[in-house]
N, C-alpha and C positions, 0 to 999 in steps of 0.2 A: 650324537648325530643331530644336528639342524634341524627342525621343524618348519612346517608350510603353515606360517600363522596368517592369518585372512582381517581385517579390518574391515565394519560394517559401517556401510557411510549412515549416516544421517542419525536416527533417536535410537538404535541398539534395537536390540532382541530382548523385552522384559519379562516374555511369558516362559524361558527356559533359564535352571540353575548351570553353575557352573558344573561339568564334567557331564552334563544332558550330550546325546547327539541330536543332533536337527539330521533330515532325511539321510539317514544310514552313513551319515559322511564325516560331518560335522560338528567336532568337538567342543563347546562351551566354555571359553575361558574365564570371562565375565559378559556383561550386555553388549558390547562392540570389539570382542575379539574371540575370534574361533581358529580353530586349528582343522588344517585338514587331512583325516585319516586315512584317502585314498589319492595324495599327492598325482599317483602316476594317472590315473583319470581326466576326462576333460571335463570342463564344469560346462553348467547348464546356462545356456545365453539364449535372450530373446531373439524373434527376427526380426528385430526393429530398437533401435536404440533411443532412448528418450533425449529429450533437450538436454537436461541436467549432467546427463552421462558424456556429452562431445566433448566436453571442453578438455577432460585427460584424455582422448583420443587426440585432440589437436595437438595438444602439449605432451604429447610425447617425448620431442625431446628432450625435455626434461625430465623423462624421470630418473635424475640421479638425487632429485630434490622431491617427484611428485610421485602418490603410488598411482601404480596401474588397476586398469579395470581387469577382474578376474574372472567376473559371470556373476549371475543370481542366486539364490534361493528363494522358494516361496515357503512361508511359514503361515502355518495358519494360527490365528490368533483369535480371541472373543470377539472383535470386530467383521473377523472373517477372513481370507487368505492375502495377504501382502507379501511382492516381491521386493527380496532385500539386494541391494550392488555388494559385491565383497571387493575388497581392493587387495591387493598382494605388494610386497617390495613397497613397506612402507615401513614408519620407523618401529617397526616391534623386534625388540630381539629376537633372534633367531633361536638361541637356546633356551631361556627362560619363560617367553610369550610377551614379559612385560612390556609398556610405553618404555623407549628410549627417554630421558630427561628432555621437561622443556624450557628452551631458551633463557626464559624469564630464570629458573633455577641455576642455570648452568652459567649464566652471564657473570655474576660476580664475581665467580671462582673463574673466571678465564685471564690469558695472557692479552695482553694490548691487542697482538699481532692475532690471536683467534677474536676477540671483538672484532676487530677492525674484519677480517676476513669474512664472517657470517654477517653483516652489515654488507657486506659488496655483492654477496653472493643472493640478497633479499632483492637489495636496487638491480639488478642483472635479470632477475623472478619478475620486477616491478611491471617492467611493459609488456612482455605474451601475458602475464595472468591480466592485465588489466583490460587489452582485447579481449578477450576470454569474458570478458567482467563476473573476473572471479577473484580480482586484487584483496578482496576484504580479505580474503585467507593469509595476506602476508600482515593482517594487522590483528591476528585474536592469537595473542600470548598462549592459550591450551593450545593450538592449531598449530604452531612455533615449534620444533623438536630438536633437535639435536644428536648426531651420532659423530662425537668426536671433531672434526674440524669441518663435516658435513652439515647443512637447515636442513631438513627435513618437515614434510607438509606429513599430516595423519591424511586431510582429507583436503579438497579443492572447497570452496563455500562461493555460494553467489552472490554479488553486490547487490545490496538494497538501493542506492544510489548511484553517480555516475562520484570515481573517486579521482581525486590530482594529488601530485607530489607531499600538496599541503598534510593531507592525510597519514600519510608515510613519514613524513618530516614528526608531526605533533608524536606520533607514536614512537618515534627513537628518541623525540625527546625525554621521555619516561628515562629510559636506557642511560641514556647521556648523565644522569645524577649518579648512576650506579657502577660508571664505566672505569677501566681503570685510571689511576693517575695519570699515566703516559701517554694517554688518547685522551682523556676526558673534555679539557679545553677544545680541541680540536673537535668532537663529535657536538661538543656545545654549538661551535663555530658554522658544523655542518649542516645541522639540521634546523638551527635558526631561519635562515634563510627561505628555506622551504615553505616554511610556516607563514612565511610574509605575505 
């Protein structure tokens, strides 16, 4: 049976081992994945949502690409109590717990026609995440996932800067050396451009 696996946004959970519960719920998989023991429950949400949190609320419709906000936990830690975001329906197997493969891994072994498809479905991502200014998350290769001919995002990340296409371009160009023969010219030809 499927599991309700939780994704912690930001620096993980370092003060609990794997197979720990956090407040009678929540099972330890590693530092930024937990499982949850009492699925049919509602979880614990502020009355106030922080900045950081809106942008997967705006971007909902996306989430066949982006996970969702789940609720909190507060953990308390040697610093003192911190609330953690869980995100749910994001790329973790459902049976095993683990990360889905990411892009950067899966890219070589793919068919022209899946390059070519998770490149379209990034640019398509490009403009809500970049209002959002949250586009950096389409350019850090661990943040990249993969579940079969689906991207997948682990988490949303905020831009340091204000970013353009150029950005986007330099980064498939990595890609573009790795890509298969049948596209490789073409994705060269693509993302050149960009970069000008």
């Amino acid at each position: 049976m499927p599991k309700h696996y939780l994704w912690v946004i930001g620096e993980g959970i370092k003060t609990y081992r794997p197979g720990e519960i956090i407040v009678d719920r929540y099972q330890v998989q590693d530092d930024r994945i937990l499982m949850d023991t009492q699925p049919e429950k509602t979880p614990q949400m502020p009355e106030e949502i922080p900045g950081k949190i809106e942008p997967y609320l705006r971007l909902f419709p996306y989430r066949l690409h982006i996970p969702q906000v789940f609720g909190i936990i507060s953990v308390t830690e040697k610093k003192g109590t911190r609330k953690i975001w869980l995100l749910e329906a994001g790329p973790i197997n459902s049976n095993s717990g683990s990360l889905m493969p990411k892009i950067a891994t899966s890219w070589k072994h793919a068919t022209a026609m899946r390059q070519l498809n998770w490149l379209w479905q990034i640019a398509q991502l490009w403009q809500p995440l970049n209002v959002q200014k949250v586009a950096s998350s389409l350019l850090n290769s661990e943040n990249l996932r993969v579940e079969g001919q689906l991207v997948r995002l682990l988490e949303l990340q905020a831009d340091q800067k204000s970013l353009t296409l150029q950005h986007l371009g330099s980064f498939w160009q990595k890609w573009a050396r790795n890509a298969h023969r049948a596209v490789e010219k073409f994705l060269k030809q693509l993302s050149h451009p960009m970069t000008a």
